[in-house]
DRENSE-368588 format. One line per field, with one value per residue (C-alpha): x, y, z; residue number from 1; residue in three letters. Coordinates in pm, 1 decimal. Layout:
east = c(X | ...)
north = c(Y | ...)
up = c(Z | ...)
resi = c(NUM | ...)
resn = c(ala | ...)
//
This chain:
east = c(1010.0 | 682.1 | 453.2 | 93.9 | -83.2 | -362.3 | -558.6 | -756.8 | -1016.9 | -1075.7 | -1336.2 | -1149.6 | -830.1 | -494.1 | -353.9 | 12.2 | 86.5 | 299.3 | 257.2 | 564.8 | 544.4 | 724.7 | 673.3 | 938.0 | 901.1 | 1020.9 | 1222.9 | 1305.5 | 1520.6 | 1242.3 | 1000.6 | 1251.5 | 1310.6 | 935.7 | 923.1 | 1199.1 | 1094.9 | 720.9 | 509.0 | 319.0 | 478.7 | 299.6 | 509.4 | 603.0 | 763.1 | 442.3 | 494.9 | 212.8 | 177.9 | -92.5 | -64.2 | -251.3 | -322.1 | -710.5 | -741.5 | -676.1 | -978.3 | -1277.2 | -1288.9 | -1250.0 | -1118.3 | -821.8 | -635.0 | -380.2 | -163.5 | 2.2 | 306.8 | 462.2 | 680.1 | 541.2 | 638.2 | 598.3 | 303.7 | 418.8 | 153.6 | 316.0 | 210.4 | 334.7 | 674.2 | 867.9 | 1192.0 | 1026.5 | 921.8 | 614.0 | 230.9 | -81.7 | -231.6 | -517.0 | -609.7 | -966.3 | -959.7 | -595.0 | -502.8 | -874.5 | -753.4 | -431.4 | -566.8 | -740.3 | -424.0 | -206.0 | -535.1 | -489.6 | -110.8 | -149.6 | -396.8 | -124.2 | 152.6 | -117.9 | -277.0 | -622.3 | -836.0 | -1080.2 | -1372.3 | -1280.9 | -1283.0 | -1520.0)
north = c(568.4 | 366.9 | 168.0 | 210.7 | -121.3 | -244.6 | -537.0 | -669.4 | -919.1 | -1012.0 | -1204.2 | -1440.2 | -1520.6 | -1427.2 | -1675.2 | -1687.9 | -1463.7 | -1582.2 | -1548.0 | -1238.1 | -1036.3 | -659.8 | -431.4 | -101.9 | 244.4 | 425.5 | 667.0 | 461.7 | 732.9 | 972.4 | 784.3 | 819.9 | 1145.2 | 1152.0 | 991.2 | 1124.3 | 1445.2 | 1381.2 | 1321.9 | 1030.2 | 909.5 | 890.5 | 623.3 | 337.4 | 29.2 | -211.8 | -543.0 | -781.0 | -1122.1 | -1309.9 | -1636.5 | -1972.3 | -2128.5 | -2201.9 | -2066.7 | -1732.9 | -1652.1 | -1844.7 | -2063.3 | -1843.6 | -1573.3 | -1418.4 | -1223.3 | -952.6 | -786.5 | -493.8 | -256.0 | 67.0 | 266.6 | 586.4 | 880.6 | 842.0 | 950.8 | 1306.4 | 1574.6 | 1929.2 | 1994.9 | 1607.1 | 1581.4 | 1842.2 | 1805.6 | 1480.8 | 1497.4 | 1302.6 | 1309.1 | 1338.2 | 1046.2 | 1131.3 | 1435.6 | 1298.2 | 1180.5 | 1115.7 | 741.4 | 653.2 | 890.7 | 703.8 | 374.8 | 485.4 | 626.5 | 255.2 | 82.9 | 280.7 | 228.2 | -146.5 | -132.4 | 79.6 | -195.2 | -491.7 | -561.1 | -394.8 | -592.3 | -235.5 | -433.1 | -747.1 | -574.2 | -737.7)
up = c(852.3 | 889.0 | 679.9 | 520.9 | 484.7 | 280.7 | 392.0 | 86.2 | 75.7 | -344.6 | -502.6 | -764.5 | -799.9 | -977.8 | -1240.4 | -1171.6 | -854.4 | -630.5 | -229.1 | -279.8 | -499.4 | -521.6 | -796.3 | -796.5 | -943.8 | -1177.1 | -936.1 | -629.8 | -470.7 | -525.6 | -316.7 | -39.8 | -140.3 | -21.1 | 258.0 | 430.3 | 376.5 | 572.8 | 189.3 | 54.5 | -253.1 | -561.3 | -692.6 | -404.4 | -414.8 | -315.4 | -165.7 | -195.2 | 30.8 | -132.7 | 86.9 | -49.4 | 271.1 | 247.2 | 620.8 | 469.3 | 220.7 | 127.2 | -164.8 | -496.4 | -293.2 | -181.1 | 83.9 | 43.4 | 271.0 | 51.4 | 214.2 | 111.0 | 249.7 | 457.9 | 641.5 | 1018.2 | 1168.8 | 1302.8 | 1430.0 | 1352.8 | 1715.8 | 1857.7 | 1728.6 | 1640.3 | 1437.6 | 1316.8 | 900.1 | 921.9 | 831.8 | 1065.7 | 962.3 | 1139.3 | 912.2 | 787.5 | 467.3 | 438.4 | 480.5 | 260.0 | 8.3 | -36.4 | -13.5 | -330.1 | -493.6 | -380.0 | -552.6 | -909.6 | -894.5 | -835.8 | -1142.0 | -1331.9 | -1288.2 | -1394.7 | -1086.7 | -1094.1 | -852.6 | -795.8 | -900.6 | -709.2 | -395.0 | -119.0)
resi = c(1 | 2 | 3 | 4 | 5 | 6 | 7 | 8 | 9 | 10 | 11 | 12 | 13 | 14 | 15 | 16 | 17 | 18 | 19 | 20 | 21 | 22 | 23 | 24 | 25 | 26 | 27 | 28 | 29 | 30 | 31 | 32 | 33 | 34 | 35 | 36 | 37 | 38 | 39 | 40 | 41 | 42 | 43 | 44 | 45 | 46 | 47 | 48 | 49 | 50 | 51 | 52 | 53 | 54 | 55 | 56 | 57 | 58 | 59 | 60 | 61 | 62 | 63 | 64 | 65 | 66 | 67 | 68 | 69 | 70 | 71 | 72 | 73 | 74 | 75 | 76 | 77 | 78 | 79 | 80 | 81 | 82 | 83 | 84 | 85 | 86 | 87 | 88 | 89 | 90 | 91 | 92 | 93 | 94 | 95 | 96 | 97 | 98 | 99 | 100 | 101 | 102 | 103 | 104 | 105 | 106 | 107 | 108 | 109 | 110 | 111 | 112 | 113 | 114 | 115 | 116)
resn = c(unk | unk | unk | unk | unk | unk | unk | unk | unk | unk | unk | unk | unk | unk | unk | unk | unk | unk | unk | unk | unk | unk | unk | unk | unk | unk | unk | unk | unk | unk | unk | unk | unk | unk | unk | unk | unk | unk | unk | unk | unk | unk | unk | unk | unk | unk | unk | unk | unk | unk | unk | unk | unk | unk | unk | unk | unk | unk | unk | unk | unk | unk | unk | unk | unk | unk | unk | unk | unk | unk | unk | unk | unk | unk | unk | unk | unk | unk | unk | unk | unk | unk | unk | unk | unk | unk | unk | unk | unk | unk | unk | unk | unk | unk | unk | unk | unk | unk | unk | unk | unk | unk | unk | unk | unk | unk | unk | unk | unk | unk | unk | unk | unk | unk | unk | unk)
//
């Protein structure tokens, strides 16, 4: 199991979000389901660290360091046995970067125009 991380940089700031903040799915076992089984999940538990330290961001500005889960980076070729993704495959991490930003926006964080 790995990780895919988002490291944001937002113009503004959100009223009322705390520096931890974890939103869940509908299906939690079926993002494992996923991930265990070498797929992105279109539904992941996020985690969002929004830190207030001043050192972080500029002034009216924020910095967000958001985590789902992730199949493991597994090359067909690399690792066999291993259920993974080639997360080199052009296209593929941007492409779900995208998807993470709508489903953030789906659960009431949509910071897609904030983005610096």
């Amino acid at each position: 199991m790995s990780g895919f991380v988002l490291l944001l940089a937002l113009s503004g700031r959100t009223p009322g979000l705390g520096h931890h903040t974890v939103t869940f799915p509908a299906d939690y076992d079926g993002e494992f389901d996923a991930v265990f089984a070498g797929r992105l999940a279109d539904d992941p538990a996020v985690y969002l660290a929004v830190p207030a330290d001043p050192a972080c961001a500029p002034p009216d500005s924020e910095a967000w360091f958001v985590l789902v889960n992730a199949a493991p980076h597994a090359p067909a070729a690399g690792r066999p046995g291993v259920r993974g993704l080639d997360w080199d495959q052009p296209g593929l991490a941007d492409g779900y970067a995208r998807h993470l930003l709508n489903v953030l926006a789906a659960r009431g964080f949509d910071v897609r125009s904030r983005l610096q």
